[in-house]
N, C-alpha and C positions, 0 to 999 in steps of 0.2 A: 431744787428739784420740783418740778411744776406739772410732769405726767409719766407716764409708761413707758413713752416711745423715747424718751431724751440720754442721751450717753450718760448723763451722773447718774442717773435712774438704774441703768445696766452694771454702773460700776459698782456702786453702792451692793448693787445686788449679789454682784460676784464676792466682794471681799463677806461680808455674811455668810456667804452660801462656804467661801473657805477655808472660815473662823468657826465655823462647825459642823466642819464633813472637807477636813486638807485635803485628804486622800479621793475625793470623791467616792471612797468605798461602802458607803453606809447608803442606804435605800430610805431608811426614814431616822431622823433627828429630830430631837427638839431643842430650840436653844433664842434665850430671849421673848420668853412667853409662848413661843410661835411652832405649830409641829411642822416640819419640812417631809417631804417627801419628791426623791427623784427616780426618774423610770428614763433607759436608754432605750430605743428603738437604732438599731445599727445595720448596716447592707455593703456589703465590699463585693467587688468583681476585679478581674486584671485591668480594666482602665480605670475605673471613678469608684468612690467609696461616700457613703452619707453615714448620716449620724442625729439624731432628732434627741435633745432630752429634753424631758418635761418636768418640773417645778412645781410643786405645788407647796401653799405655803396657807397655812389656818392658824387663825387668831382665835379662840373662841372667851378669850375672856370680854372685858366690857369693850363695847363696840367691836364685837364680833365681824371679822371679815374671813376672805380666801380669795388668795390669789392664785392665776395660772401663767406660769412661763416657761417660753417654746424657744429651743436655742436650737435652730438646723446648721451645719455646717456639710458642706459636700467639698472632696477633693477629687482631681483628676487629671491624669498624667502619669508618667513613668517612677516620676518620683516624688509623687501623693501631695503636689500642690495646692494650696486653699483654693477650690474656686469661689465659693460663695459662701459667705454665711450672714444668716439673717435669725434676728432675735426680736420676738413680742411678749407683752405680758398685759395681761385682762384681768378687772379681778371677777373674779365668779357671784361673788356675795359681799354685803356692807359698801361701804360710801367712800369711792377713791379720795376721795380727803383725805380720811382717815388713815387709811391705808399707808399715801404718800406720806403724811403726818409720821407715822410710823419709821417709815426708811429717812425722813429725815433726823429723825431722833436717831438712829442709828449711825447715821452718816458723822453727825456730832460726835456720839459715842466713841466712835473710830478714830475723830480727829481725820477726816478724809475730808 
């Protein structure tokens, strides 16, 4: 895993995010040192529907970091087809090393 923008990066990310919050039900979690929090922003009409969650993820024990990521998915069509989605993640705060360091150890952790 070498940055933000890479598919292991994404994936790593998801199986975390659903190793402590399955249901997506929970608004803020902590789990693995780390406090999580997600916020949906959502918009539907009769053609196309969007969906934006945001991620945020605070480390504050030694080498304190915070990360931010943005999962937009939009559908459209009669029968609510994917048309686009697009995922980044920034960290806010502390040293993307680190950070990355971090989701690899996890990655391990997983056996992923």
């Amino acid at each position: 895993m070498k940055s933000f923008v890479s598919a292991s990066f994404f994936l790593v990310f998801e199986q975390i995010v659903r190793q402590g919050n399955p249901n997506l039900s929970l608004d803020r979690w902590r789990g693995h040192g780390v406090e999580w929090e997600r916020s949906r922003h959502s918009f539907a009409s009769r053609i196309y529907s969007h969906a934006l969650d945001v991620y945020t993820a605070t480390h504050d024990e030694k080498d304190a970091w915070q990360l931010i990521v943005v999962k937009e998915q939009w559908w459209a069509g009669r029968k609510g087809e994917i048309a686009k989605v697009q995922q980044w993640a920034r960290p806010l705060h502390g040293k993307p090393a680190v950070i990355l360091a971090w989701f690899a150890a996890r990655k391990r952790a997983l056996g992923a």
